[in-house]
C-alpha positions as CSV (number, residue, x, y, z in Angstrom):
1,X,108.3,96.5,102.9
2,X,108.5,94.1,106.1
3,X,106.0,91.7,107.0
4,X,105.0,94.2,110.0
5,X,104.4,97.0,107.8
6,X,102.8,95.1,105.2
7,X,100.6,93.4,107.8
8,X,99.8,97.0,109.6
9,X,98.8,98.4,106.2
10,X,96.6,95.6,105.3
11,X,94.9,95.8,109.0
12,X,93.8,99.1,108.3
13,X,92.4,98.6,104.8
14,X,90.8,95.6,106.0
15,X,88.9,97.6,108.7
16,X,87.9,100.7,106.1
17,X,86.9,98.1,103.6
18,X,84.8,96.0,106.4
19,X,83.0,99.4,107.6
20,X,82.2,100.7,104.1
21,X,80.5,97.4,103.4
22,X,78.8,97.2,106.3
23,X,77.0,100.3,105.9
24,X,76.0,99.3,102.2
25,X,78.9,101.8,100.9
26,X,79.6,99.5,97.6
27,X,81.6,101.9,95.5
28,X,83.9,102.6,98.7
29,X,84.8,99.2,99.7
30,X,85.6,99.0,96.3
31,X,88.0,101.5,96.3
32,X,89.4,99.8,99.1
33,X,90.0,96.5,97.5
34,X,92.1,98.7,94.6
35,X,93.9,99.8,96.7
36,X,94.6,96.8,99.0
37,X,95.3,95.2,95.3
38,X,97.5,98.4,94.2
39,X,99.8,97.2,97.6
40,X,100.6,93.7,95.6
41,X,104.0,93.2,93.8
42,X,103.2,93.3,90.4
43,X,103.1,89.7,89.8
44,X,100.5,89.0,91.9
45,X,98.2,91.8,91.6
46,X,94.7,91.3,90.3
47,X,93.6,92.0,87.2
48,X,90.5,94.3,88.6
49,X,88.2,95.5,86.1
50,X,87.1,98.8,86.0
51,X,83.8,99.8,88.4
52,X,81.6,102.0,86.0
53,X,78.6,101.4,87.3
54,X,77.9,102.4,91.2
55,X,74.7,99.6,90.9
56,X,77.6,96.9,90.3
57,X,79.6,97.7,93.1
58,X,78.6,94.8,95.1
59,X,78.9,92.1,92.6
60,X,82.4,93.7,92.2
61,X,83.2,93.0,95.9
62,X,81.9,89.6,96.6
63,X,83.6,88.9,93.0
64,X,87.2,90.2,93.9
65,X,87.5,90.0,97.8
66,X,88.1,86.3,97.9
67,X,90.7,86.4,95.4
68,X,92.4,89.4,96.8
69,X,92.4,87.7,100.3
70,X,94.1,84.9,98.4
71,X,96.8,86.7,96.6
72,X,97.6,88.7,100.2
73,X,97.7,85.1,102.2
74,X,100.5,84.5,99.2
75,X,102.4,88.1,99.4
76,X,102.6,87.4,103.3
77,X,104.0,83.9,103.0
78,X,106.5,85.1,100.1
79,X,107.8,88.1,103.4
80,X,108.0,85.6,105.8
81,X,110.6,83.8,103.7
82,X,112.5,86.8,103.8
């Protein structure tokens, strides 16, 4: 995947997962943020654990969006040096 696409993708999962928790939708901005993680190569994918309980959903995205930020700030610089 090029930087471009990869940037495109992440653009529009940014924005679903942005509206979702802006209308207090917990369990689908989590969704989002598996999937946004599910874009990773392997080795930097995060080790998300699993969302069983709806009433947890938004400990579950203030725990994982930082880090998932993180790991695609590092999957961008690792296209851009292709």
């Amino acid at each position: 995947m090029s930087l471009q696409e990869f940037d495109a993708l992440i653009d529009r999962m940014k924005l679903a997962y942005e509206y979702a928790e802006n209308l207090g939708q917990y369990v689908e901005a989590a969704k989002v943020l598996y999937q946004m993680n599910d874009q990773l190569p392997d080795d930097l994918q995060l080790i998300l654990e699993d969302l069983e309980n709806p009433e947890s959903a938004k400990s579950f995205i203030i725990k994982y969006n930082n880090e998932l930020k993180s790991a695609i700030v590092n999957y961008r610089q690792r296209l851009m040096n292709f």
